[in-house]
N, C-alpha and C positions, 0 to 999 in steps of 0.2 A: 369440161368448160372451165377456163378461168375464173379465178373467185377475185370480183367486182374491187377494185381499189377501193380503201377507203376515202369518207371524206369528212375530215372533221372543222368544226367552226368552233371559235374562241370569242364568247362575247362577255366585251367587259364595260358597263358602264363607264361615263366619263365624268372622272371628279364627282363621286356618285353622291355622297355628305351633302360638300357645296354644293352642288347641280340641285338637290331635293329643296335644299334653305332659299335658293334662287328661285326657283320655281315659286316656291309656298311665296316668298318675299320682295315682292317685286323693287324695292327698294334696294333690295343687292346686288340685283341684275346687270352685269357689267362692270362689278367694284368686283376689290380683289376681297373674297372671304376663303378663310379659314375657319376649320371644322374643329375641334378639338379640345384639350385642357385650357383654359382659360386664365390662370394661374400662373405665376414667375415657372414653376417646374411642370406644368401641363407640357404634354405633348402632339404634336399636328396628329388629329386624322384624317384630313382631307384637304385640299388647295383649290380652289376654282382654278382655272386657269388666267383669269387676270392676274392672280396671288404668283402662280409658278412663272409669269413673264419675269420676278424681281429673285426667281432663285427657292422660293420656300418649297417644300416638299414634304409627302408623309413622314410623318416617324420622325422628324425632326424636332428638336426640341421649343417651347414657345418662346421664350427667348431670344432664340436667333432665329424665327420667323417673325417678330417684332421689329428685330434691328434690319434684316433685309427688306420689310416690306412696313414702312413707319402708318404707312395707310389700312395697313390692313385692318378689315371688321372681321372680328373673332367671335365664333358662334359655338358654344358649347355642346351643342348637337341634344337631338332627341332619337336616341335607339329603336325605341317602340316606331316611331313614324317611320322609321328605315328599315324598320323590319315589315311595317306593313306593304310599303313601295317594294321592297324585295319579291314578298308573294305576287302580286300584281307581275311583276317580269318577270318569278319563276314560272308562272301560268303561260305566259304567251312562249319562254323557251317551250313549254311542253306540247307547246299547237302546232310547235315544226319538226317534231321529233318527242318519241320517250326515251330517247337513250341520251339525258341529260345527267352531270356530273358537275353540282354547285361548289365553286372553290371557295366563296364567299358570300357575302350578300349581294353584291352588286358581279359578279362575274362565273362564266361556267363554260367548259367543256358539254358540245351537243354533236352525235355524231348524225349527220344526213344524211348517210349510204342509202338508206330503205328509206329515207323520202325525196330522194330525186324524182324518180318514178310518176310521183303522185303530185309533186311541186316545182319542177322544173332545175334546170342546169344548180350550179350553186352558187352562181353571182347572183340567180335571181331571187333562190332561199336568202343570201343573207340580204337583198335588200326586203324581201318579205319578210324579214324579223325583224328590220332598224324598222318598216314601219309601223307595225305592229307595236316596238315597244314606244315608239312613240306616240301614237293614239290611245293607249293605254296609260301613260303615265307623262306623257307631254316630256320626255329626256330622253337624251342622245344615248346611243350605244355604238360601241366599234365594234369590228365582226373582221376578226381574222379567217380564211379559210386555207385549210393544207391538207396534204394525206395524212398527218399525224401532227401530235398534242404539237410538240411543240415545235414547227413550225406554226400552226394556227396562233399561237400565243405572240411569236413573234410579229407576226404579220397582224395581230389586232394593236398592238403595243406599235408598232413604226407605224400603223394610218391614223392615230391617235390626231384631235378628236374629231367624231362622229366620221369616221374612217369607216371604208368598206375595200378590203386586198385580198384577192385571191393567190397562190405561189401552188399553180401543177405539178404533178411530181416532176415532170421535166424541167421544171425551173429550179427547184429545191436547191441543188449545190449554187449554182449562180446566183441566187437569191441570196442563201449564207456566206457564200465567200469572202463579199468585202465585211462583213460586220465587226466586231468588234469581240476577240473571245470567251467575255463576257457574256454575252448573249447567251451560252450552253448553258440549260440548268447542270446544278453543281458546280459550277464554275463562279467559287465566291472570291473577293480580294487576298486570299493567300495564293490561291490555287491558280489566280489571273498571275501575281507577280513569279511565280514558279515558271509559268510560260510562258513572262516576257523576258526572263533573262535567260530561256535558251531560245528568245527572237521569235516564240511564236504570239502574236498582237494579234491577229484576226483568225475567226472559222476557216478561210481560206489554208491559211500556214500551216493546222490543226491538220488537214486533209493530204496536206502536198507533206507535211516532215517525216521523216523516216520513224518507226516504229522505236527503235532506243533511243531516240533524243525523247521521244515523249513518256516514253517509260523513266527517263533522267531524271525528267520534272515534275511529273503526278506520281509514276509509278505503278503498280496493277491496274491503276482506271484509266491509263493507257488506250487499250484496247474501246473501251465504253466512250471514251474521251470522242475520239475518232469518228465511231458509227453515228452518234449526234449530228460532227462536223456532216455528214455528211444526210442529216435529214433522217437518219435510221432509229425511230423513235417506234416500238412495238408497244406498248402501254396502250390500252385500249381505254374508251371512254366508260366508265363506274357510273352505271344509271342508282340513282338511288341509294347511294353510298352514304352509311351512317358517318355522321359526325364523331370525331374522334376525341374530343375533349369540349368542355364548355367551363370557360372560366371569368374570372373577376377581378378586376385589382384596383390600385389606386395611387396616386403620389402625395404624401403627407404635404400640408402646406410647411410643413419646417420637421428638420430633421426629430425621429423620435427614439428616447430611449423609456420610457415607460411602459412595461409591459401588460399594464392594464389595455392601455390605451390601443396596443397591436391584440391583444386577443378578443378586443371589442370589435375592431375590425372585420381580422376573421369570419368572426360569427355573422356579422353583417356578409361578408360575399357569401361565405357558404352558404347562408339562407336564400339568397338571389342565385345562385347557381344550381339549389334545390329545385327552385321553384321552377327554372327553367327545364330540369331533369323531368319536373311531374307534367309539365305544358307539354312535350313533345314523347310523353310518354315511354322516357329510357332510366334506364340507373345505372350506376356507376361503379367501378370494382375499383375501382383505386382513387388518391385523394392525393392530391401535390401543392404545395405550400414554397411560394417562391416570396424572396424578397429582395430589393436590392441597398447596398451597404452606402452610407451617405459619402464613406471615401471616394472622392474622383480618382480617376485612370487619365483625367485628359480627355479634351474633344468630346466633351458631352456624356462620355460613358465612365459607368458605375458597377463595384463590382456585382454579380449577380449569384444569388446561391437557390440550389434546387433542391426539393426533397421530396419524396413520394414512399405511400408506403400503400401495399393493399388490402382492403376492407375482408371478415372472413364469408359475407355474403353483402351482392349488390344492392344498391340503395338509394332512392332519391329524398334521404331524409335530413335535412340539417341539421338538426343537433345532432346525429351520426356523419356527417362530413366534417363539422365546426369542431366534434374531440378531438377528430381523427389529425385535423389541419393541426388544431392547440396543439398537441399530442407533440406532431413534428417541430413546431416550432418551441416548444419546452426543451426539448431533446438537442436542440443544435441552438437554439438562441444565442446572437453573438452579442459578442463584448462593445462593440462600439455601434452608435445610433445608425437608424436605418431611413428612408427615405420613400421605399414602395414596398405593399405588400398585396401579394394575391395569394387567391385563391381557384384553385380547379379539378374537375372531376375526371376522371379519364377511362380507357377498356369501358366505352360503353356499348351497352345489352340490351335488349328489348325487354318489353315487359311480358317477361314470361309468367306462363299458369303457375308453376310452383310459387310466386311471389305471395299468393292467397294464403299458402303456410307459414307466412312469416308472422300476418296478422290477426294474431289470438291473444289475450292480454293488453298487455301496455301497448305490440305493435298495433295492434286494432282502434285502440285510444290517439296514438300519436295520426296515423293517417286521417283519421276525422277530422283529428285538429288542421295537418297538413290541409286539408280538404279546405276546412272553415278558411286558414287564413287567404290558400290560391283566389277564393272566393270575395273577401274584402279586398285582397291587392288589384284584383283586377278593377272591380269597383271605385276604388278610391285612389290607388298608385301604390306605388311600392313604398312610401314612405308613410303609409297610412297609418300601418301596425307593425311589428315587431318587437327583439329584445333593445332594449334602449343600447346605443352605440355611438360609439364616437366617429363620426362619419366623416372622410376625408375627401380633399376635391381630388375628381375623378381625373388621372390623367389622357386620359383618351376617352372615348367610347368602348365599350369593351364586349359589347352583345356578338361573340364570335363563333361559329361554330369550328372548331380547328381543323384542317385536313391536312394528310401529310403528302404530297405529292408520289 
C-alpha cells in the first residue's frame, strides 16, 4: 500500500501584536498602529495593516516607521498579554491535530495527515481552525496548506490577511514557478543577487537552468537550491520541539560607554531570562552576551558582536547566567560606546533528576530564594523586586522563544 501524502498547514496570525492592541482597543481599530520600541532607536514588532498600507514593516527601525507613516499610534506592547493569547491559539492548533511545531508565538507548522479521516478534506480543516481561532480569541489567522513545510508557509504568507490557500502536490511546481527566487528559504539578499546575475529572478528559472550555472552562483547548494524549486521539502513537522534559546535585550536611549551601567543591564535580562528558564521548567548549557556597536554601517545597521561560552553544568539560575554574560563581556568589552545589549540562554535541557544533586548548601538556599522571588514577580510584575539596575527602553518586545528552522 502506498504511504498517504502528506499534508501540512502553516498558520500564521495576522499582525498578531497590533491585531491583539485592536482587539483589547477599540479605539485603534482601523488606525494604522505599530507595536514596538517607542523611542527615537526602538524598533517595529508588529504593523496593523493599516500601518503596512504607508510601507512600515517589522524589524524596522522607529524612526523610519515615524517618517513613513506620520499618523501612526505607537504602542509599546505587553508580552505577557501575548503570551497569554498565544496559549489560547496553541490550544485550538492542538484540537486539529498533535503534530504541532510552534515557530513563534503567533504562527506554527500542524501536520493533518492523521486527521483528514476524522475532520474532513483539508480546505475544510483549515477553515475549521480560522474558526476556531476565531471564537477563541476574536483574531484572524491565515492558513497555508501543501504537502510540505514550505510550500504551506508560502501559501499562508501570499493569502495574507485572514487568507485560506490550498496548492496540491499537482500544483506545486506551477504554483512556485512565477514567484520570485526569494521565496526559497535560504535564499537571503546575497544569495538572491548571486542568481540574478546569472539571470536566474524566479523559482521557475531555478528549475528550468542547467545544473553548472547554478553551481556558478551558489555552488554546492546547487543541488538543494533546485529540489526546493521544485516543492521537494522532506523536513517533517517537530511536534513539541523544545525551544532553543530564550533571550533579552534592549536599545539604550543614547549611546553607552559606562561599564557600570552595561553590567547593570546584564543582570537585569539575565534575571528575566532566568525566570523564564524556571517558568517552563528547562536550564541552560550555554550563555551568549550580544551587543551592538553605536558605529553605523548605513541604512539602519550597526555593527553586531557575539559571544557564547558554556556553563560546566545547566542552570536556570541568574546570578549563574549574569557572571557568566559579565564574564564575556569583561573579556571582549570594546573601546567605543554601544547602543544594544542582550542577553541569552541557549542548548536547552529538561529538568532532569540529577538537578536535585546540585542543591545542597548554598545551591539549595539560592533555589528557595529563586522560588521566593518567581513568586513576588508574578504577583506584583517583574519590576516589583530585584538587583537595582539601570534599565533601558526596550527595543522591541523580546518574549521569544528562538527556533532554528
Amino acid at each position: 500500500m502506498s504511504e498517504r501524502p502528506r499534508v501540512v498547514l502553516h498558520a500564521d496570525m495576522d499582525a498578531f501584536y497590533a491585531s491583539v492592541e485592536q482587539r483589547d482597543r477599540p479605539e485603534l481599530r482601523g488606525k494604522p498602529v505599530v507595536v514596538g520600541g517607542t523611542g527615537n532607536r526602538g524598533v517595529v514588532s508588529a504593523a496593523s495593516y493599516e500601518a503596512r498600507t504607508y510601507g512600515v514593516r517589522s524589524a524596522m527601525p522607529t524612526v523610519q516607521a515615524r517618517k513613513l507613516c506620520p499618523d501612526a499610534i505607537f504602542v509599546p506592547g505587553d508580552m505577557a498579554k501575548y503570551g497569554r493569547v498565544s496559549a489560547q491559539i496553541r490550544t485550538v492548533f492542538e484540537s486539529i491535530s498533535s503534530d504541532v511545531e510552534p515557530l513563534s508565538l503567533d504562527e506554527a507548522f500542524i501536520d493533518v495527515t492523521g486527521s483528514i479521516r476524522l475532520l474532513g478534506p483539508p480546505l475544510e480543516i483549515g477553515r475549521l481552525l480560522k474558526e476556531r481561532v476565531k471564537q477563541a480569541t476574536a483574531l484572524n489567522v491565515s492558513v497555508g496548506i501543501g504537502p510540505a513545510k514550505l510550500v504551506a508557509k508560502i501559501a499562508s504568507d501570499l493569502s495574507k490577511p485572514d487568507g485560506l490557500l490550498q496548492v496540491t502536490p499537482d500544483e506545486v511546481e506551477d504554483f512556485l514557478a512565477p514567484l520570485p527566487v526569494w521565496r526559497l528559504w535560504g535564499v537571503g539578499p546575497v544569495t538572491q543577487t548571486a542568481l540574478e546575475r546569472g539571470g536566474i529572478k524566479t523559482i521557475g528559472d531555478v528549475t528550468r537552468a542547467p545544473r553548472d550555472r547554478l553551481v556558478a552562483c551558489v555552488g554546492p547548494a546547487a543541488d538543494h537550491l533546485k529540489q526546493l524549486a521544485r516543492g521537494e521539502d522532506a523536513r517533517v513537522v517537530e511536534a513539541d520541539r523544545d525551544a532553543r534559546s530564550y533571550g533579552e535585550e534592549h536599545t539604550f536611549d543614547r549611546d553607552v560607554r559606562d561599564d557600570r551601567r552595561v553590567r547593570e543591564a546584564i543582570i537585569d535580562h539575565a534575571e528575566a531570562v532566568a525566570r523564564r528558564l524556571r517558568h517552563d521548567g528547562v536550564r541552560a548549557r550555554t550563555v551568549v552576551a550580544k551587543w551592538k556597536l553605536a558605529r553605523s554601517l548605513g541604512g539602519g545597521r550597526f555593527p553586531l558582536v557575539t559571544r557564547r561560552t558554556t556553563l560546566p553544568k545547566p542552570t536556570d539560575d541568574g546570578a549563574t547566567l549574569s557572571r557568566a554574560a559579565i564574564e564575556l563581556w569583561t573579556r571582549n568589552r570594546p573601546s567605543e560606546p554601544i547602543r544594544l545589549i542582550g542577553v541569552a540562554a541557549a542548548s536547552i535541557v529538561g529538568d532532569a533528576a540529577d538537578q536535585l544533586n546540585l542543591f545542597d548548601g548554598d545551591g539549595r538556599r539560592r533555589a528557595k530564594l529563586n522560588d521566593a522571588l518567581d513568586q513576588i514577580v508574578a504577583r506584583y510584575g517583574a519590576d516589583s523586586i530585584g538587583r537595582a539596575v539601570q534599565r533601558g527602553r526596550k527595543a522591541a518586545p523580546t518574549l521569544q522563544l528562538k527556533r532554528g528552522e
